[in-house]
BAMI-59985 format. One record per residue (C-alpha): residue number from 1; residue in three letters; chain; x, y, z. Coordinates in Angstrom, 2 decimals. Example, Ala and Ser with C-alpha at 12.3 -4.5 7.8 and 13.67 -1.06 7.14 Angstrom:
BEGIN
+------+------+-------+---------+---------+---------+
: resi : resn : chain :       u :       v :       w :
+------+------+-------+---------+---------+---------+
:    1 :  ALA :     A :   12.30 :   -4.50 :    7.80 :
:    2 :  SER :     A :   13.67 :   -1.06 :    7.14 :
+------+------+-------+---------+---------+---------+
This chain:
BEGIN
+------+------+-------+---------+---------+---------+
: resi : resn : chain :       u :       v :       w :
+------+------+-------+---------+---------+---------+
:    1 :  UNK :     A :  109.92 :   46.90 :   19.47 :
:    2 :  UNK :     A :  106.64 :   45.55 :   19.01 :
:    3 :  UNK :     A :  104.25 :   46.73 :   21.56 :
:    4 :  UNK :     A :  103.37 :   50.51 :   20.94 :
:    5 :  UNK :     A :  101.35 :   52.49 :   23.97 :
:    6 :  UNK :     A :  100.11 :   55.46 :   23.63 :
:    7 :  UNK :     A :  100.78 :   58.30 :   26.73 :
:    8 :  UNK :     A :   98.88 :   61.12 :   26.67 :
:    9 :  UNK :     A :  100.74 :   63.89 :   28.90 :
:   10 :  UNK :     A :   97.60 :   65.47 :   29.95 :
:   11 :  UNK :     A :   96.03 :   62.37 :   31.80 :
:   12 :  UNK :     A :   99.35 :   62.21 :   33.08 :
:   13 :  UNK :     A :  100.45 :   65.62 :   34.62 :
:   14 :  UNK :     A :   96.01 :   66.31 :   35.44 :
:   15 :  UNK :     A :   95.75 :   68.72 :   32.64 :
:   16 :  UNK :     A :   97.43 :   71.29 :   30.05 :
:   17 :  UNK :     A :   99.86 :   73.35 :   31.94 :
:   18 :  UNK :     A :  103.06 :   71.51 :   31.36 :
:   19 :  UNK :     A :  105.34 :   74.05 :   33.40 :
:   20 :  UNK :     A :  106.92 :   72.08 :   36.21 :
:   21 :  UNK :     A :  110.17 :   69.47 :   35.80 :
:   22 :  UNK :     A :  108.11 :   67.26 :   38.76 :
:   23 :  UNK :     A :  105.31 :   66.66 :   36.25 :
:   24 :  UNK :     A :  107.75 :   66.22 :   33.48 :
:   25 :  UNK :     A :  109.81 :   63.41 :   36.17 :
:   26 :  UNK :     A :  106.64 :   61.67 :   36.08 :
:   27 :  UNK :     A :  105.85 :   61.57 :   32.15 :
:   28 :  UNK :     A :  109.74 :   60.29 :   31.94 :
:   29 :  UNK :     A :  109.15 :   57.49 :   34.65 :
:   30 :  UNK :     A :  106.17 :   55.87 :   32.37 :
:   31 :  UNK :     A :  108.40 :   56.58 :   29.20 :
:   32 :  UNK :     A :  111.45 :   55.54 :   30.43 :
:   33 :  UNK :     A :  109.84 :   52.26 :   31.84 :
:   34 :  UNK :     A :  108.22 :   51.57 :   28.82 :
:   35 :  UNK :     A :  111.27 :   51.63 :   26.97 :
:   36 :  UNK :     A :  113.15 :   49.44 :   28.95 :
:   37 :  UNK :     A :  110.42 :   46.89 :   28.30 :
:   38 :  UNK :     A :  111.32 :   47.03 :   24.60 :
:   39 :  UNK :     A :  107.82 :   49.19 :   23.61 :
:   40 :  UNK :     A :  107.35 :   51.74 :   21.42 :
:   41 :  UNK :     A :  105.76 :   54.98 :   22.80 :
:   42 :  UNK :     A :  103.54 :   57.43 :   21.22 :
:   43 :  UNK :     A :  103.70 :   60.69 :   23.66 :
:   44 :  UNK :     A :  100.47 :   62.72 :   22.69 :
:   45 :  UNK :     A :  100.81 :   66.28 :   23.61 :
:   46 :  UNK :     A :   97.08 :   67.10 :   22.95 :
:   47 :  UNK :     A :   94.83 :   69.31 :   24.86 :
:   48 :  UNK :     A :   98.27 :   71.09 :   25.85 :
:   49 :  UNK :     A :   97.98 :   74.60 :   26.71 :
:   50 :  UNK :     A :  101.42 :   75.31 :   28.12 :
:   51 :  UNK :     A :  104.45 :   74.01 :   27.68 :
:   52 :  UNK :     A :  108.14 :   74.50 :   29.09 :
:   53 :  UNK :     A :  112.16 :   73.44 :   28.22 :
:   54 :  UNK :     A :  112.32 :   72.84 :   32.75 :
:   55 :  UNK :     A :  109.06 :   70.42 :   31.73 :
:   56 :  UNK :     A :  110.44 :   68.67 :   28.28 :
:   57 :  UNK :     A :  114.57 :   68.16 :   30.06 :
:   58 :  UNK :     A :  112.98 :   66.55 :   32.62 :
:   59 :  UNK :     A :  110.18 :   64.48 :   30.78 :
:   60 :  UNK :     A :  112.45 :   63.85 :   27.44 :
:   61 :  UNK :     A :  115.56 :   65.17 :   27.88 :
:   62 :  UNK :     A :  116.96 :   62.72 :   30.32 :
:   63 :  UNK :     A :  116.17 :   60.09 :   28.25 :
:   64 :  UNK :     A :  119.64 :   60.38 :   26.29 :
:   65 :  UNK :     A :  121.61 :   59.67 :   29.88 :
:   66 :  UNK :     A :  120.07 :   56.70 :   29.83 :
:   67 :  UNK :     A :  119.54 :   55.42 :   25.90 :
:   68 :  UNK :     A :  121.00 :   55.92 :   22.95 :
:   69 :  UNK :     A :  120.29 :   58.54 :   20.45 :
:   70 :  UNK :     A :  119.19 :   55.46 :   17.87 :
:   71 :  UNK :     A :  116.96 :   53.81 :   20.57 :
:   72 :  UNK :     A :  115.02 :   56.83 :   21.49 :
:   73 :  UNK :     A :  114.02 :   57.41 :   17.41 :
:   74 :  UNK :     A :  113.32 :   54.37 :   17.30 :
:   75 :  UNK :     A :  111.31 :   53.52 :   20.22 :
:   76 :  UNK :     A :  110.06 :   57.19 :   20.72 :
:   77 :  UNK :     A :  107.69 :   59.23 :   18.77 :
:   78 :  UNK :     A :  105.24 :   62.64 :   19.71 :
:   79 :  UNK :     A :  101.79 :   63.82 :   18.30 :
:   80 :  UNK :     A :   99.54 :   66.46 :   19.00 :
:   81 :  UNK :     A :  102.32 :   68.99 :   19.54 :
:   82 :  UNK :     A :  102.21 :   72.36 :   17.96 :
:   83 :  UNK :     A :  105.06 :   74.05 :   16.15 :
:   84 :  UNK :     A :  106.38 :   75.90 :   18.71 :
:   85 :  UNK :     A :  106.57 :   73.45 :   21.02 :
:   86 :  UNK :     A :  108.15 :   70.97 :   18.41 :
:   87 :  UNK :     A :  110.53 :   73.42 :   18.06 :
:   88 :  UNK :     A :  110.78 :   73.98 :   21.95 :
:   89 :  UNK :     A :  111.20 :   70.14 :   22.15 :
:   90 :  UNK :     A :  113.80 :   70.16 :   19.26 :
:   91 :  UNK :     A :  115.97 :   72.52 :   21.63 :
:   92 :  UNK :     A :  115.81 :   70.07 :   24.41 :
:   93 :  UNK :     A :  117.04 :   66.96 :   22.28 :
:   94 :  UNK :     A :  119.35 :   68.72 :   20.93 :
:   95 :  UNK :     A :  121.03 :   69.91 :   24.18 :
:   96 :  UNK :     A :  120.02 :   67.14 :   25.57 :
:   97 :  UNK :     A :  122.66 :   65.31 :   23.40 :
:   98 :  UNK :     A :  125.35 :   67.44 :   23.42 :
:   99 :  UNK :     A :  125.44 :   66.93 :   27.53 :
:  100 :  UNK :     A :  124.89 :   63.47 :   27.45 :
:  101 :  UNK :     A :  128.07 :   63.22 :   25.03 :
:  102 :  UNK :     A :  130.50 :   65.27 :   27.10 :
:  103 :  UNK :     A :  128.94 :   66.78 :   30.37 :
:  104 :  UNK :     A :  132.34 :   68.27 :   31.86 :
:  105 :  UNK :     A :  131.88 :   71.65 :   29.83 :
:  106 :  UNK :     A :  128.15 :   71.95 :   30.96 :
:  107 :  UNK :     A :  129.47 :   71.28 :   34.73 :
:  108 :  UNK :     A :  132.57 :   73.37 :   34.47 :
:  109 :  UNK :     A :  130.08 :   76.42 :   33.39 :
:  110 :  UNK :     A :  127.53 :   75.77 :   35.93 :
:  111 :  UNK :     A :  130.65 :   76.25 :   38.59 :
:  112 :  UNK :     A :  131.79 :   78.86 :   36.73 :
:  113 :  UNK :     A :  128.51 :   81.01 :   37.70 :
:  114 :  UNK :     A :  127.52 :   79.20 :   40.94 :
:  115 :  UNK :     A :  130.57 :   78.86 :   42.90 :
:  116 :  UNK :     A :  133.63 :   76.18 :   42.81 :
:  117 :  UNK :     A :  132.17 :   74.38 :   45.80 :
:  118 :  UNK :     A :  128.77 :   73.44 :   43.88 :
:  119 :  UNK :     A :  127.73 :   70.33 :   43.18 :
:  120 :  UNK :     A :  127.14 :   70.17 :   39.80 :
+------+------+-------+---------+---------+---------+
């Protein structure tokens, strides 16, 4: 990985409030891409004012269904974050991995509470 580009998550989601998994889909689409390209990418979280787990599963979280754990630390990399939302992001990887690694507990909970005939 040569190339590094910078994304800040601000230009991309049209400002700070970093609430909804659509806006998240769309910072994973540029990551995700750039990644498969062999690039490195910086995410800058700066000049975010609000940040959520539904935002960072779909924007970062994902990214462990489709690369592995060593590609993502090495190709990956976040600034401008604050603690708490390092920590909220550290959450996300974390069960992030554990689903990617063996989703049939996850899926057999999710019936569990929604109903045997969901589609999980």
């Amino acid at each position: 990985m040569d190339e590094q580009i910078q994304l800040k998550v601000v230009e991309v989601v049209g400002g700070g409030l970093c609430v909804a998994s659509d806006d998240g889909e769309k910072v994973h689409a540029l990551v995700a891409s750039a990644l498969r390209q062999g690039k490195r990418v910086v995410v800058s979280f700066e000049g975010v004012t609000d940040l959520t787990s539904a935002f960072l599963n779909a924007a970062i979280g994902q990214l462990y269904g489709e690369f592995s754990e060593d590609y993502i630390r090495a190709g990956l990399s976040v600034t401008g974050a604050s603690n708490d939302d390092l920590h909220i992001l550290k959450r996300v990887v974390d069960r992030a991995k554990q689903f990617f690694k063996d989703p049939a507990p996850f899926r057999e909970a999710a019936k569990a509470v929604l109903g045997a005939d969901s589609d999980c």
